[in-house]
C-alpha positions as CSV (number, residue, x, y, z in Angstrom):
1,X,10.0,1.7,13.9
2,X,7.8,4.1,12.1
3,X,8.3,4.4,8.6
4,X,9.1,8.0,6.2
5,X,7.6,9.2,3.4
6,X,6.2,12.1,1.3
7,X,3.4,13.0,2.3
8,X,0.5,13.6,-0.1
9,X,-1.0,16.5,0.8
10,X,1.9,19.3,1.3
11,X,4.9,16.8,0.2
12,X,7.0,16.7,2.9
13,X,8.6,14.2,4.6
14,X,6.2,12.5,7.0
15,X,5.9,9.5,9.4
16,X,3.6,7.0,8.6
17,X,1.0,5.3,11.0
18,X,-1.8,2.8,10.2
19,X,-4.3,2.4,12.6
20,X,-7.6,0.3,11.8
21,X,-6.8,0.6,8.0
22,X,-6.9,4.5,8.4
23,X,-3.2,6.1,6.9
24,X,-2.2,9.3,9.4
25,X,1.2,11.7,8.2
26,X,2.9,13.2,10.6
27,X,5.7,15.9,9.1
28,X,8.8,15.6,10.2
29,X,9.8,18.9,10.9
30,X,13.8,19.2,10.6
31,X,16.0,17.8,7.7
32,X,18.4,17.1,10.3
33,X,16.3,14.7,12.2
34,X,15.0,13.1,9.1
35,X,18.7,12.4,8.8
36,X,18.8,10.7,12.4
37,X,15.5,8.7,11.6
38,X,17.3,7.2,8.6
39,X,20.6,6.8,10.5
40,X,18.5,4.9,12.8
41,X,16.9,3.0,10.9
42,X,20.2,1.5,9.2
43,X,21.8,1.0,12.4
44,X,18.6,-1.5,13.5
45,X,19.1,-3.0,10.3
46,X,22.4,-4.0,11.0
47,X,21.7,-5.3,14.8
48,X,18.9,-7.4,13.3
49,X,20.9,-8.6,10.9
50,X,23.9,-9.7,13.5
51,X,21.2,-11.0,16.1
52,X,19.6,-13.5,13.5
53,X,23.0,-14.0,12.3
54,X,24.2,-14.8,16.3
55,X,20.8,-16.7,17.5
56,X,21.3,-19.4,14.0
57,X,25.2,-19.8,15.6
58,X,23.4,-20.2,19.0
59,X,21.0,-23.1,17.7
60,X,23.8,-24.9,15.6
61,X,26.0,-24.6,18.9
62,X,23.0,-26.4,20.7
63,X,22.2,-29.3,17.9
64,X,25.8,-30.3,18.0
65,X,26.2,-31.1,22.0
């Protein structure tokens, strides 16, 4: 997932990409999807956070048969 910032030359918000050290901006054009990006972002968060949280149940599940 592509992280958001400001970006440093018109202050925006812009996606960041590093490629072979080099930083590129791209703006994100619409508050409304910087809005979704960030929605997004949490929602990942949260399904990350309940797979590790379901694969450490799988694994004790396993070392106790």
């Amino acid at each position: 997932m592509s992280q958001v910032a400001q970006c440093p030359t018109c202050g925006s918000k812009a996606k960041i990409k590093e490629k072979d050290g080099v930083t590129n901006y791209q703006a994100v054009q619409d508050e409304e999807a910087f809005k979704k990006i960030s929605q997004l972002k949490k929602a990942m968060e949260k399904f990350k956070a309940k797979s590790e949280a379901l694969e450490k149940e799988i694994e004790a599940l396993k070392s106790t048969l």
